[in-house]
C-alpha positions as CSV (number, residue, x, y, z in Angstrom):
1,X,0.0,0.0,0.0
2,X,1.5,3.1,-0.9
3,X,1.5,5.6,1.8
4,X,4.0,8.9,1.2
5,X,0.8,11.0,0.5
6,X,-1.3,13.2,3.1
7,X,-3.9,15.6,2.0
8,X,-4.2,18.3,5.0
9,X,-1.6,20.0,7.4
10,X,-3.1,22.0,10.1
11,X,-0.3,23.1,11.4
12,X,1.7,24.1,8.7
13,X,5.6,24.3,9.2
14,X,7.6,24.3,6.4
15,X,10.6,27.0,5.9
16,X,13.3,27.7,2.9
17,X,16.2,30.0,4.0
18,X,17.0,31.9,0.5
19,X,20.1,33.6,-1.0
20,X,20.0,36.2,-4.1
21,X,22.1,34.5,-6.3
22,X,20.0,31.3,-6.9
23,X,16.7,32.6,-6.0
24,X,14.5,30.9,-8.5
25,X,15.7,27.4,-7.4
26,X,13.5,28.5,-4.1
27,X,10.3,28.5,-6.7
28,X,9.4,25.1,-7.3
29,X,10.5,23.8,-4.3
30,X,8.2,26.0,-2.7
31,X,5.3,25.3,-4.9
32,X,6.2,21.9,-4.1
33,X,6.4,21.9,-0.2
34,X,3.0,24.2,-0.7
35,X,0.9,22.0,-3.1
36,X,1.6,18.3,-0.5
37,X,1.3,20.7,2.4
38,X,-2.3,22.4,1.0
39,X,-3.2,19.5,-1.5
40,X,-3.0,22.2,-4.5
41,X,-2.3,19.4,-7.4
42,X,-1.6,22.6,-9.9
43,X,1.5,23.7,-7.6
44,X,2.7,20.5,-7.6
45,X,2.3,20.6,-11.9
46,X,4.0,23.4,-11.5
47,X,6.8,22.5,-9.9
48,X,8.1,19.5,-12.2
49,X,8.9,19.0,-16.2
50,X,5.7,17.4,-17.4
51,X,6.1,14.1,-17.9
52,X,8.4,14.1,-14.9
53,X,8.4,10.2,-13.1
54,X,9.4,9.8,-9.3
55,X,10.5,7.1,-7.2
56,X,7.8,6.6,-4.5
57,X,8.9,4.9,-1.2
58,X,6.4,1.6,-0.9
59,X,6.0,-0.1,2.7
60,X,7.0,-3.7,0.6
61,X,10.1,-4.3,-1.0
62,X,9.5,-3.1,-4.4
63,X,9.6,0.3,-6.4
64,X,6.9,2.6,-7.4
65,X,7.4,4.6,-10.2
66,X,4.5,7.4,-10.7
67,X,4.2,9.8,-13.3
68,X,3.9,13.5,-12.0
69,X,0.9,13.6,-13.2
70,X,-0.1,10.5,-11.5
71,X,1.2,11.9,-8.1
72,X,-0.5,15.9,-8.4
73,X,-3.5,13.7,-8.9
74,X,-3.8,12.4,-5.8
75,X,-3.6,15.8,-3.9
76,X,-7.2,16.1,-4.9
77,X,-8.9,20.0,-3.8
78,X,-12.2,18.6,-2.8
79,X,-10.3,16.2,0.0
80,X,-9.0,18.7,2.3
81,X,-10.1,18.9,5.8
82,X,-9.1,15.4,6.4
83,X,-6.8,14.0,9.2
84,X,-3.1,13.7,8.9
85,X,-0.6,16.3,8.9
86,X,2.7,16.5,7.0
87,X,5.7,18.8,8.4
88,X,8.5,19.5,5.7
89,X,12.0,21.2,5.8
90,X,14.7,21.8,3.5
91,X,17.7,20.1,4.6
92,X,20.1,20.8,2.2
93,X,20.4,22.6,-1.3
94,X,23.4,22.1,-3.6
95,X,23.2,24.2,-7.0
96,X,26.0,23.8,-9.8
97,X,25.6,26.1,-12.4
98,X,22.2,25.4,-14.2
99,X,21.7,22.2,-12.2
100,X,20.5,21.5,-8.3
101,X,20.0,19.1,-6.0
102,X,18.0,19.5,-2.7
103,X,17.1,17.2,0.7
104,X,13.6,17.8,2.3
105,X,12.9,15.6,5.7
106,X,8.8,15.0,5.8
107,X,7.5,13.9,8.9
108,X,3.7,12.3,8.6
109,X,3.0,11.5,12.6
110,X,-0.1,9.6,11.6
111,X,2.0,7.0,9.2
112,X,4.9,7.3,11.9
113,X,7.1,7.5,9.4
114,X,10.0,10.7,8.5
115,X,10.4,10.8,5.1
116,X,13.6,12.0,2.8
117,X,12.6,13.0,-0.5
118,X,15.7,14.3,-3.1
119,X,14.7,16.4,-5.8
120,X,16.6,16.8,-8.9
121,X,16.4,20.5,-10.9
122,X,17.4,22.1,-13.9
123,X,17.3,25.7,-15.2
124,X,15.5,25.2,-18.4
125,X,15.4,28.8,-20.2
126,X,14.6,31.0,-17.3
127,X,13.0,28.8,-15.3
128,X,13.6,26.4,-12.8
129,X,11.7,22.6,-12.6
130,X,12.2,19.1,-10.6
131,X,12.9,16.5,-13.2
132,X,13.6,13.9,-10.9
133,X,12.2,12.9,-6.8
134,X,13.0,9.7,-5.3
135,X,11.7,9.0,-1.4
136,X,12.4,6.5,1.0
137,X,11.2,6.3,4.5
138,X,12.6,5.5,8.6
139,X,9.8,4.9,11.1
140,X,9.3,7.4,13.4
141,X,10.2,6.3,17.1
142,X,6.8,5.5,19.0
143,X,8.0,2.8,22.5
144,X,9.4,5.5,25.5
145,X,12.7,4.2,25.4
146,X,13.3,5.2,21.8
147,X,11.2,8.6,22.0
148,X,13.2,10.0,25.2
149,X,15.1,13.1,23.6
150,X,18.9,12.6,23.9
151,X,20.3,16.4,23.6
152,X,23.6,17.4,22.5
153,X,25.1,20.5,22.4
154,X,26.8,21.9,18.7
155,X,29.2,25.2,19.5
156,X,27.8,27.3,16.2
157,X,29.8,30.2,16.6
158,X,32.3,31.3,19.5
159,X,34.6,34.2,20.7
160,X,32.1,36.2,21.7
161,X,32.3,39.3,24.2
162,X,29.6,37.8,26.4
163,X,26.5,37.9,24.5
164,X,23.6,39.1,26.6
165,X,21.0,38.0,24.2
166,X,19.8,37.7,20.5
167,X,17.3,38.0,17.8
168,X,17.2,36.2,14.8
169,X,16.5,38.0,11.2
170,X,15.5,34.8,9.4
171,X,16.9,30.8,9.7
172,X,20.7,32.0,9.0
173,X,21.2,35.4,9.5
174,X,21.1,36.8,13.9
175,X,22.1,40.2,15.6
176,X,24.0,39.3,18.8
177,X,24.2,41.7,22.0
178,X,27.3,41.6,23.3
179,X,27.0,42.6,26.7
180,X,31.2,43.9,26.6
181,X,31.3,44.3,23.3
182,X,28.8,45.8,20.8
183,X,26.1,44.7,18.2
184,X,27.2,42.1,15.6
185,X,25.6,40.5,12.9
186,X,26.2,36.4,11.7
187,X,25.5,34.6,9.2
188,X,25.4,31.3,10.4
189,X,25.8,29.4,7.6
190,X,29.2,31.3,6.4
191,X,30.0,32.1,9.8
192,X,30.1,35.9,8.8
193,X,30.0,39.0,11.2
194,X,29.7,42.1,10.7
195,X,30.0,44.6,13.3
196,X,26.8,47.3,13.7
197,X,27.9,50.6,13.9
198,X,26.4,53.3,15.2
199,X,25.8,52.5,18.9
200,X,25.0,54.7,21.5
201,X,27.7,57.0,23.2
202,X,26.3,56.9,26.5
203,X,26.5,53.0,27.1
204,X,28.4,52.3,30.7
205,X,31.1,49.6,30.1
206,X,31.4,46.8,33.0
207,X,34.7,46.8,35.5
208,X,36.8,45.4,37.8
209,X,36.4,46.2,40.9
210,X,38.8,45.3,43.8
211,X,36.7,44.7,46.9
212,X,39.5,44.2,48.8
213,X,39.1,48.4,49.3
214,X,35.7,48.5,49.5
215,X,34.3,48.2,53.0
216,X,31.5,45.1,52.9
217,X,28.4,45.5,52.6
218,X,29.2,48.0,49.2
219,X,30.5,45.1,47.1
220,X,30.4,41.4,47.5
221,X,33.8,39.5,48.3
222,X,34.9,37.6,44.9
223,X,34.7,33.8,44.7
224,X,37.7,34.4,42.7
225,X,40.1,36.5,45.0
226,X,39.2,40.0,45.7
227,X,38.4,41.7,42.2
228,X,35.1,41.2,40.5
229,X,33.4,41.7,37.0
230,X,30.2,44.1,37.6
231,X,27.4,44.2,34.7
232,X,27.1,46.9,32.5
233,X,26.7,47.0,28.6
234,X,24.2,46.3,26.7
235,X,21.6,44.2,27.1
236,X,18.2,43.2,25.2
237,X,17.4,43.4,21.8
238,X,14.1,43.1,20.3
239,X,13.4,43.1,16.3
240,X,10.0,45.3,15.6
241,X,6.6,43.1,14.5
242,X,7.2,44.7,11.3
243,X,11.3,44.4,10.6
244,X,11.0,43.3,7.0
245,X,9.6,46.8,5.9
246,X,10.8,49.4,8.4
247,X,14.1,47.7,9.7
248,X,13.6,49.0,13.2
249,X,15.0,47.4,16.3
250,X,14.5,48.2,19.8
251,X,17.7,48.0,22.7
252,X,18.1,48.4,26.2
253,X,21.5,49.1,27.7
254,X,23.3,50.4,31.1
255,X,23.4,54.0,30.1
256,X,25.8,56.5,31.9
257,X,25.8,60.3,33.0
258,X,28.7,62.4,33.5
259,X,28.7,61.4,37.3
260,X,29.7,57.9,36.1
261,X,26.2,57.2,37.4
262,X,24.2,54.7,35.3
263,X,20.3,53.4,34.6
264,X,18.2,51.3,32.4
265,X,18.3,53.1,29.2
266,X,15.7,51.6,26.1
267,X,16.0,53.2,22.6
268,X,14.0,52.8,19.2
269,X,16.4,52.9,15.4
270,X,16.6,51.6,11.9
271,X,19.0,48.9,10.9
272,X,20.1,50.2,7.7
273,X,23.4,48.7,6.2
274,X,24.4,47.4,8.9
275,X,24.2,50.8,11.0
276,X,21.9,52.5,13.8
277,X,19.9,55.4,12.7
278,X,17.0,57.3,13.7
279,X,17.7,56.9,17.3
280,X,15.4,57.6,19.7
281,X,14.8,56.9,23.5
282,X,11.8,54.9,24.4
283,X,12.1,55.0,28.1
284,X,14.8,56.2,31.2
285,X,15.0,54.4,34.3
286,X,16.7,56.5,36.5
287,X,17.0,57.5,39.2
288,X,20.7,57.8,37.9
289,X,22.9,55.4,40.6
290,X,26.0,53.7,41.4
291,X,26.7,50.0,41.1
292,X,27.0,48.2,38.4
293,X,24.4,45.7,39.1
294,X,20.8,44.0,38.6
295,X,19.9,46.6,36.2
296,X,17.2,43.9,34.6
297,X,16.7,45.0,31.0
298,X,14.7,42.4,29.9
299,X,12.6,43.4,27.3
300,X,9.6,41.4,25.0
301,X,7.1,42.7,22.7
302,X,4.0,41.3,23.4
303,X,0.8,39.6,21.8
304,X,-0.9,43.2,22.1
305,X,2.0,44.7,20.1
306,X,3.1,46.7,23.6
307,X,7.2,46.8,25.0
308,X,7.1,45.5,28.5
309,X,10.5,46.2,30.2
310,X,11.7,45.1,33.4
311,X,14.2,46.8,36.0
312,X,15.8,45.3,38.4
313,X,15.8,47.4,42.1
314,X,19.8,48.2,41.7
315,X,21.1,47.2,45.6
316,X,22.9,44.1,46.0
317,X,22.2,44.0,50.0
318,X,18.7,44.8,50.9
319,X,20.1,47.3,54.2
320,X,20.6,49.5,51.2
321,X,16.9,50.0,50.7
322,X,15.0,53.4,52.0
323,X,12.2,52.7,54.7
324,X,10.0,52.3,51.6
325,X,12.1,49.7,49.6
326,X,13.0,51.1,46.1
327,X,10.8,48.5,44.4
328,X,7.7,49.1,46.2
329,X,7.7,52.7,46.1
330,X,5.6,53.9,43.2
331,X,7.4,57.1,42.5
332,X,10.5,55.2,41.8
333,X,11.4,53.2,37.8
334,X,13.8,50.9,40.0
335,X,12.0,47.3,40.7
336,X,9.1,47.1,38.3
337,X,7.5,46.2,34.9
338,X,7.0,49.1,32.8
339,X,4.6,48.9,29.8
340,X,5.0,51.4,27.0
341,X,3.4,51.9,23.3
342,X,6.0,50.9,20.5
343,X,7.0,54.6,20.2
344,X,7.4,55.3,23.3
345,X,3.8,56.6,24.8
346,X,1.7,55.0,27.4
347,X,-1.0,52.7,26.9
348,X,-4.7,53.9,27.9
349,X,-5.1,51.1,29.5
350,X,-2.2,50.2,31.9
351,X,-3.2,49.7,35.2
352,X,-4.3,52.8,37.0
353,X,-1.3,52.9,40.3
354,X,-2.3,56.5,41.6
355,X,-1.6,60.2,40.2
356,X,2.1,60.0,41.8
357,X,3.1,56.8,40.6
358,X,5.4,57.1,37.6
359,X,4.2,56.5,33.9
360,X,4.0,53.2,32.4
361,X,4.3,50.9,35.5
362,X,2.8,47.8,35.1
363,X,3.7,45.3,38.1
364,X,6.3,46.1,40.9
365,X,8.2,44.6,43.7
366,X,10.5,42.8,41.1
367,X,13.9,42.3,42.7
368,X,16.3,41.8,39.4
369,X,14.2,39.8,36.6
370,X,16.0,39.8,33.0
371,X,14.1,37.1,31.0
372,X,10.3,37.1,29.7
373,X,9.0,34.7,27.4
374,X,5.0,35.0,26.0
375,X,3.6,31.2,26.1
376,X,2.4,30.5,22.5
377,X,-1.2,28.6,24.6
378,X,-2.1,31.2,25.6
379,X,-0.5,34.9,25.1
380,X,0.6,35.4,28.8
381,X,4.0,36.7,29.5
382,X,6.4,34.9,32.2
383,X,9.0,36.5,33.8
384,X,12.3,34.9,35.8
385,X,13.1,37.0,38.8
386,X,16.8,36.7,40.6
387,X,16.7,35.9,44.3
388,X,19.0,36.3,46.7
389,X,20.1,33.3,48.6
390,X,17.9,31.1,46.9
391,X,14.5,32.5,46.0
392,X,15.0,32.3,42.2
393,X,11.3,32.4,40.9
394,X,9.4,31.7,37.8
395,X,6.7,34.2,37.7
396,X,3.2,34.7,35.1
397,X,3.1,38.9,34.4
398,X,-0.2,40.4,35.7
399,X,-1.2,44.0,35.4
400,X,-1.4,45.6,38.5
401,X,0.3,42.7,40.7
402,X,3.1,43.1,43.3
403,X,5.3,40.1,43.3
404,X,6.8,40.9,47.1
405,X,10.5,41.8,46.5
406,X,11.3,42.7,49.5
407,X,8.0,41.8,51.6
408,X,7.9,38.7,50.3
409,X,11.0,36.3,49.2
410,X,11.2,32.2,48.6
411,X,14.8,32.6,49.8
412,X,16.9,34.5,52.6
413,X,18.4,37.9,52.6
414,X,22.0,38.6,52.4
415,X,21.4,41.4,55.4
416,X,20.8,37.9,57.6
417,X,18.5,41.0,60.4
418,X,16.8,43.0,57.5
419,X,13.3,42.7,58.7
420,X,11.3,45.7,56.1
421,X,8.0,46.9,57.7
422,X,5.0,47.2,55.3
423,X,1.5,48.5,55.6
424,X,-1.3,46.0,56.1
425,X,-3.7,45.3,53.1
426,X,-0.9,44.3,50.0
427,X,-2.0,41.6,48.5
428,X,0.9,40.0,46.8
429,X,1.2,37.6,43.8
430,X,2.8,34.1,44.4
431,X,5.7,32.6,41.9
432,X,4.7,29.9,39.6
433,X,7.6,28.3,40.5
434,X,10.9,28.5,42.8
435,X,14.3,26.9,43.3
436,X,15.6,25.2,46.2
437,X,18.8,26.0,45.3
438,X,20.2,29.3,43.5
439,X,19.8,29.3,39.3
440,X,20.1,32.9,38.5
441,X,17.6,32.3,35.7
442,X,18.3,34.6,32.8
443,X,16.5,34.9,29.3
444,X,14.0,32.0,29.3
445,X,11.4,30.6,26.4
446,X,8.4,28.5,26.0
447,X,9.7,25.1,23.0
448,X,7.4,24.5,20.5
449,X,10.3,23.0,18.0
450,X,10.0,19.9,16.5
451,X,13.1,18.1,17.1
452,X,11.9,17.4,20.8
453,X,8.2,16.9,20.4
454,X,8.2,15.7,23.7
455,X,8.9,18.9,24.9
456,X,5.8,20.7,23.4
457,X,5.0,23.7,25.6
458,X,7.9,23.3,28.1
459,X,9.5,26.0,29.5
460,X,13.1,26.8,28.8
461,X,15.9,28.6,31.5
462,X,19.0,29.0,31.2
463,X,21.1,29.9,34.6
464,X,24.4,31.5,35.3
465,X,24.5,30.3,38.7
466,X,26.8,26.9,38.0
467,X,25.7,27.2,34.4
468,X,22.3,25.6,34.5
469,X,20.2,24.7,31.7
470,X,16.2,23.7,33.3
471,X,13.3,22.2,31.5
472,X,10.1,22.3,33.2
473,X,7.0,20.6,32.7
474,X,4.1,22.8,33.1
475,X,0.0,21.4,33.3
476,X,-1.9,25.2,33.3
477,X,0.2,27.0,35.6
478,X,1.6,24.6,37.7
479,X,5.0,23.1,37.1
480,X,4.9,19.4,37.4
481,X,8.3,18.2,36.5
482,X,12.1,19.9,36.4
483,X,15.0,18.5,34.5
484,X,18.2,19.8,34.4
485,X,20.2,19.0,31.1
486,X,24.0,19.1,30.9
487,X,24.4,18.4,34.4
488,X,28.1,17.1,33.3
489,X,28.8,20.3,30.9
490,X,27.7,23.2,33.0
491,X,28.4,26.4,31.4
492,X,27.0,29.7,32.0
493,X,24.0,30.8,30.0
494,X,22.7,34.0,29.5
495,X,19.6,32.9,27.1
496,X,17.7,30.7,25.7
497,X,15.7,31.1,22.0
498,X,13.9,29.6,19.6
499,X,15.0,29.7,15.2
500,X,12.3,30.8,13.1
501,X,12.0,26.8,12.2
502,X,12.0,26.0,16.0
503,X,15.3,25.2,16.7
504,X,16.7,25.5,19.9
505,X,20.3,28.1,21.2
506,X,21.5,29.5,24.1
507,X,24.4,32.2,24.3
508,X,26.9,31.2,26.9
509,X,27.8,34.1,29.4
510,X,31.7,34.0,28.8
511,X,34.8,36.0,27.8
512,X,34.8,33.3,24.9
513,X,30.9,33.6,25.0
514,X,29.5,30.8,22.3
515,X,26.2,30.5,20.7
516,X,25.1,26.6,21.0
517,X,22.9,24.6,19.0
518,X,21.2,22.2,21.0
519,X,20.4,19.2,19.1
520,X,18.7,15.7,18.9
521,X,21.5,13.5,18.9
522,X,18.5,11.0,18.2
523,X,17.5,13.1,14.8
């Protein structure tokens, strides 16, 4: 019984990466992917040399030869709302002068079966066509043993200035943050970077710092001796909803005044080759301070097309807080969630804090949080949150909520007899999830990739605490299951994303900072 042929995907998820130079060899393989994706027989016509014959893959030990003809037919219009689904992606495509050859993997769950079809082309005239497609078949692992995901990690590209975070133009071309370095664009096929030009002037650069004269309390003793590396830089970068037309991207860094005072600066520019223009500044966190630490600057545009930006409270021991701690007074940017309109202006309807709190807060009593992530279910933003001595949470975004910080903590303080008073009445909002011990969780991501279907809807966080890589299970909003992967190759990670095709990277948080691929070894 021949079975290579499906005739619905409802979820479709196919994706070619192209280059200039052979662009029309995209065409028919498109039409192609399109037409057994959609059941449109006339892409599928259009996409080989009538007459064309193709090598089917048959379930007995014999060949199938069909005419193109033969095949479009069976991609009938009136069929489709039917059952199985069909996920294609090109693999590999190897052109030679007027002559191609490409690799698509097809996976049909329903026939349990991943297919590999090889297509032949030729430029005839102007044109491009398939004049050849053989298939043959694997089954698809169904028993538990042979399902569990076995992931490895592949090192893509390396000596980076620790990279803060990421955002991907298409599959093979990314902007990198470099947290001590600058803006720098990859292609990550060629391996390619260019450096973006045009940065901001004001950006505060990370130090040294010898605690050895600094009294306690001010700076935290080193694991290292008595100098230590304080954050700075820059920070998140976010591509606008609509980056293929207007090129605009949106960047938070440490921004400094000419006190050598620094805050959570966001601006708005156009990438145009391969430079910043048309800066301008979103949003300010000041109050201006000393201490190059917990700035937050996380940053995610969300389902409602609004920037939600979060800043950390800026004091490493809590005996530096004000009788009103930082991040539960209202009149002060340090320790909330702000919410602002793409161009900088306030939303009508962010939630209503008082006449003297300050413009765009959305949430507060955040301690340091530098990761959001919206879950693809259902549209809701979650947030990681750095405690102190334990007390690293996973937290769901709500307008109006108070998440504690520093009322309310899963861990300890690091002033062991800081006891803050607070006003009866304040209600505050419990984590989704904490840690017994201390992640640091950083720039975190709901999977919905295909090479670890079994991770479907899992959340994604990366740590910089002992270089921690977690995968937890969620059922609504409760988190049922944690793994931690890599437990034997602990590195420290400063994000986690998803490719435009689903695959999964994190940036390592290193002088040699790396961007890894993190694979299937399985696949």
């Amino acid at each position: 019984m021949l079975r290579i042929f499906v005739l619905l995907l409802i979820i479709p998820c196919y994706s070619i990466a192209q280059d200039d130079k052979n662009e029309g060899v995209y065409q028919p393989i498109n039409d192609f992917i399109e037409g057994t994706t959609y059941n449109y027989p006339e892409k599928i016509l259009n996409a080989f040399l009538p007459g064309t014959n193709m090598f089917l893959y048959n379930d007995a030990d014999t060949l199938m030869v069909y005419s193109v003809e033969k095949y479009a037919s069976l991609y009938n219009n009136g069929r489709r709302g039917q059952q199985n689904q069909r996920f294609s992606t090109l693999i590999s495509l190897d052109v030679v002068e007027n002559v191609a050859y490409a690799k698509l993997e097809v996976d049909i769950p329903s026939f349990s079966r991943r297919y590999y079809d090889l297509l032949l082309l030729k430029k005839i005239g102007t044109d491009w066509k398939i004049v050849s497609k053989c298939t043959d078949a694997i089954p698809i692992p169904k028993t538990p043993q042979e399902a569990k995901p076995h992931p490895v990690k592949e090192v893509i590209l390396e000596g980076l200035k620790k990279p803060w975070s990421m955002a991907f133009i298409n599959e093979n071309e990314i902007i990198i943050v470099e947290k001590d370095g600058g803006l720098i664009k990859s292609n990550l096929q060629s391996g390619e970077r260019i450096a973006i030009r045009g940065l901001p002037t004001d950006i505060a650069q990370a130090v040294m710092i010898d605690t050895s004269k600094h009294v306690w309390g001010t700076f935290p003793p080193s694991a290292h001796g008595t100098s230590q590396t304080y954050n700075a830089g820059l920070f998140q970068i976010l591509l606008d909803p609509d980056f293929e037309n207007n090129q605009f991207i949106y960047l938070s860094y440490a921004a400094e005044n000419s006190q050598r005072a620094s805050a959570v600066k966001v601006i708005k520019a156009r990438l145009n080759d391969d430079q910043l223009s048309n800066m301008t500044t979103l949003f300010e966190g000041g109050v201006y301070s000393h201490g190059l630490f917990h700035y937050g600057g996380g940053m995610i545009i969300g389902p409602d097309e609004k920037l939600y930006i979060t800043l950390g409270e800026r004091n490493l021991f809590e005996q530096n807080n004000p009788p009103l701690p930082l991040s539960q007074d209202l009149k002060d940017k340090r320790g909330k969630v702000i919410r602002i309109n793409l161009d900088g202006t306030i939303p009508s309807d962010n939630p209503d804090f008082g006449p003297n709190a300050i413009k765009g807060l959305f949430a507060l009593g955040i301690r340091a949080s530098q990761g959001l992530a919206v879950q693809p279910e259902t549209g809701e933003i979650w947030f990681s949150e750095h405690g102190t001595l334990q007390g690293d949470e996973i937290n769901k975004l709500k307008a109006g909520a108070n998440y504690g910080w520093p009322y309310k903590t899963s861990g300890r303080y690091r002033t062991a007899d800081y006891a803050p008073e607070f006003s009866e009445g304040l209600t505050f909002e419990d984590p989704v999830h904490f840690w017994d011990q201390t992640v640091a969780p950083t720039g975190l991501t709901f999977y919905k990739g295909r090479e670890f279907p079994q991770w479907k809807g899992n959340l994604i966080v990366p740590g910089l605490s002992k270089g921690s890589l977690w995968r937890l299970e969620l059922d609504n909003d409760k988190v049922v299951a944690a793994e931690e992967l890599f437990i034997n190759d602990r590195v420290r990670l400063r994000k986690a994303i998803l490719s435009p095709r689903g695959y999964l990277y994190v940036l390592t948080d290193e002088e040699n900072g790396k961007l890894i691929k993190v694979k299937n070894s399985t696949n």
